[in-house]
C-alpha positions as MATLAB code, in Angstrom:
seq = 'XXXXXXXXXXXXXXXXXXXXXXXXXXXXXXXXXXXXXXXXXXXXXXXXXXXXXXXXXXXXXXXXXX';
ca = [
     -48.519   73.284 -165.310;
     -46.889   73.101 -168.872;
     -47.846   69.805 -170.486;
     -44.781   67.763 -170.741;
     -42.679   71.146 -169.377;
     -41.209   69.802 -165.880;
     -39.537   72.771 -164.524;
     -42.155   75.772 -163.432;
     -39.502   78.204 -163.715;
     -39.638   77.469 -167.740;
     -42.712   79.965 -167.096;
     -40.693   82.856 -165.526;
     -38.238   83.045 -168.225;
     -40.707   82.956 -171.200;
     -41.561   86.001 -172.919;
     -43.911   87.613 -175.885;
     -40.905   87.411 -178.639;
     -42.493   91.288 -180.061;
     -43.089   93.320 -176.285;
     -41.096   90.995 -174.284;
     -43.245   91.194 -171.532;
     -43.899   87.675 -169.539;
     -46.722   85.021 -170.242;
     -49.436   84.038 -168.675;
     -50.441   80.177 -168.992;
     -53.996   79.321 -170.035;
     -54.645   75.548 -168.673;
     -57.879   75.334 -170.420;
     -56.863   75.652 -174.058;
     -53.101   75.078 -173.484;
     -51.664   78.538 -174.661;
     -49.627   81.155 -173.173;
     -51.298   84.915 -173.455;
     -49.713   87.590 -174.142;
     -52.725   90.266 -172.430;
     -50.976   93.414 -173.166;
     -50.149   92.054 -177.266;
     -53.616   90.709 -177.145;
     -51.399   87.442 -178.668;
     -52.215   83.939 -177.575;
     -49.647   81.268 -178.187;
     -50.203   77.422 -178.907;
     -48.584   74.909 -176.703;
     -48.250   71.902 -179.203;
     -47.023   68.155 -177.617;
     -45.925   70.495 -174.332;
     -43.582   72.447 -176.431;
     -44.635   76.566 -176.414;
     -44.315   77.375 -180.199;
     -43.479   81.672 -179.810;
     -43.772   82.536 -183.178;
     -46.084   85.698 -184.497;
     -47.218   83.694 -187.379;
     -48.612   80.954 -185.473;
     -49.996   82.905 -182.382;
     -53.604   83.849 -182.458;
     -55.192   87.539 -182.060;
     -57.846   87.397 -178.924;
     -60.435   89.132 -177.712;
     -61.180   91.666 -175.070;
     -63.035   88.805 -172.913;
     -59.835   86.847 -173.086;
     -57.440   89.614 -171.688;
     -57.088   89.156 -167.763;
     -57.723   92.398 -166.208;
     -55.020   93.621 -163.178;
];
């Protein structure tokens, strides 16, 4: 899961700090999406860093669709 995170339910409690809704974890570039803020967040030495200014915009390709 996480990188260096041991407890999955780390992943339950995390939320987008503007909508609050929960994350989703991307494995393959280590970053938790935000699909509804269209707001990826880096996960840097396993630690989720949840700050606006550091989280990326992405793309319509990106978002996983219900």
């Amino acid at each position: 899961m996480l990188h260096g995170l041991t407890d999955p339910r780390l992943l339950e409690i995390l939320v987008d700090p503007i909508s609050k809704v929960p994350l989703r974890y991307d494995s393959d570039h280590q970053e938790l999406i935000c699909d509804s803020g269209r707001r990826a967040y880096p996960i840097r030495d396993g630690i989720p860093i949840l700050l606006v200014s550091d989280a990326r915009l992405i793309n319509e390709d990106e978002i996983k669709k219900p």
